[in-house]
C-alpha positions as CSV (number, residue, x, y, z in Angstrom):
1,X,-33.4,-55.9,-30.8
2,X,-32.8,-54.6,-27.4
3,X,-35.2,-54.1,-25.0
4,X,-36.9,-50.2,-24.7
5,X,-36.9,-50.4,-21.0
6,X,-33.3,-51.2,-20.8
7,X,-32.1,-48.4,-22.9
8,X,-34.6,-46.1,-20.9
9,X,-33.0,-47.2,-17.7
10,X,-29.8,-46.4,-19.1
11,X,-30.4,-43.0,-20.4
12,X,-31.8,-41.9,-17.2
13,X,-28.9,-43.3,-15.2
14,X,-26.7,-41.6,-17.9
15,X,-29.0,-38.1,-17.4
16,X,-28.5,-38.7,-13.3
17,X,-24.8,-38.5,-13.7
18,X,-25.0,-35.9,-16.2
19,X,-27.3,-33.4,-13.7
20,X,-24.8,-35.0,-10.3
21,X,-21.7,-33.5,-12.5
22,X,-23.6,-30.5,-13.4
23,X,-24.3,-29.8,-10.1
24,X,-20.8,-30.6,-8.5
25,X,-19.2,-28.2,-11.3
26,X,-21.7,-25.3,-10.1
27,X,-20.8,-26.1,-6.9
28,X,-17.3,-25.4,-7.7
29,X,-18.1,-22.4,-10.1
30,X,-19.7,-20.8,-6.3
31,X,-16.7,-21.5,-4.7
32,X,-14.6,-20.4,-7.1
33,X,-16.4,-17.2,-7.6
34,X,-16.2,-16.7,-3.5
35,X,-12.6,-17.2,-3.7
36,X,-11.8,-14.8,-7.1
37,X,-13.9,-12.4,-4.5
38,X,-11.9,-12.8,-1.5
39,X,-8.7,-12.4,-4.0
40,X,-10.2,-9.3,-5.2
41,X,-10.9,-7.5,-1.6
42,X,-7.6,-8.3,-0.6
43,X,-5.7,-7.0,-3.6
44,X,-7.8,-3.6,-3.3
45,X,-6.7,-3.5,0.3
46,X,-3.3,-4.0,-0.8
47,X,-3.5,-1.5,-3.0
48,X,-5.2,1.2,-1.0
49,X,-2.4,0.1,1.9
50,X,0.2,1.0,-0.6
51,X,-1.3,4.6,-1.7
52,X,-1.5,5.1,2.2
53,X,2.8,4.0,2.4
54,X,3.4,6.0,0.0
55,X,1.3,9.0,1.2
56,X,3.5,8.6,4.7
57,X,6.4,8.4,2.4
58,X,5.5,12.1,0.9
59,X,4.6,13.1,4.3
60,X,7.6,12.2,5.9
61,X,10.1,13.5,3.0
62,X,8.2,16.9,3.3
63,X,8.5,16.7,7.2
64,X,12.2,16.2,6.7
65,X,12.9,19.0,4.0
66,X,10.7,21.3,6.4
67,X,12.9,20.6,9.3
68,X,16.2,20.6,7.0
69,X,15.1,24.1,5.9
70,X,14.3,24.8,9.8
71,X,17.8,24.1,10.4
72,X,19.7,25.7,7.8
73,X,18.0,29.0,8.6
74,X,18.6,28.7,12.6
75,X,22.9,27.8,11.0
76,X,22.6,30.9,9.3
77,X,20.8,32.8,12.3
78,X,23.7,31.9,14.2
79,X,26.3,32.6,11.7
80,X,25.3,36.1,11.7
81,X,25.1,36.5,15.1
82,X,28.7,34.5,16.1
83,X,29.7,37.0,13.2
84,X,28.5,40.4,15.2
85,X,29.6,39.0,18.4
86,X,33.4,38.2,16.5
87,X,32.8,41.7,15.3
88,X,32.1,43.5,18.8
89,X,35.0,41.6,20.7
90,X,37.3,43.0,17.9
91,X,36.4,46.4,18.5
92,X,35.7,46.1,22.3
93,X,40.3,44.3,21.7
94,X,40.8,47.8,20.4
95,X,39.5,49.9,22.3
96,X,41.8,48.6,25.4
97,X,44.5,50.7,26.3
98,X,47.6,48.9,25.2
């Protein structure tokens, strides 16, 4: 029959390496909870950095249809008045004496 004290020993090393490894993989559990945090925080900045893009995106495009529109009025501003001025030389042509 094998000795008590010799089994006791061994179940106590055995519980040692059982609360060494329990404690390692909490360790790790921290750690990996820090870095699934960190992975988080940067994926919501990402996220917000990309509603900002795409914010200056809409921004812009509306910038550019605003001055496109500017522009296409001032073409048609000038249009009419090239037209009038066209208009005025032609009658100022016949009024000369010829």
């Amino acid at each position: 029959m094998p000795d008590p004290n010799v089994r006791i020993d061994r179940l106590e090393d055995a519980m040692g390496r059982a609360f060494n490894a329990i404690e390692a993989l909490a360790a790790k559990e921290e750690k990996l909870d820090d870095a699934i945090t960190l992975l988080l925080e940067a994926q919501t900045k990402t996220f917000e950095a990309q509603a900002k893009t795409e914010e200056r995106f809409e921004e812009t495009a509306a910038h550019l249809r605003q001055i496109d529109q500017t522009s296409r009025e001032r073409d048609r501003a000038l249009d009419k008045r090239v037209d009038k001025l066209v208009v005025a030389i032609g009658q100022l042509i016949e009024r000369l004496p010829v």
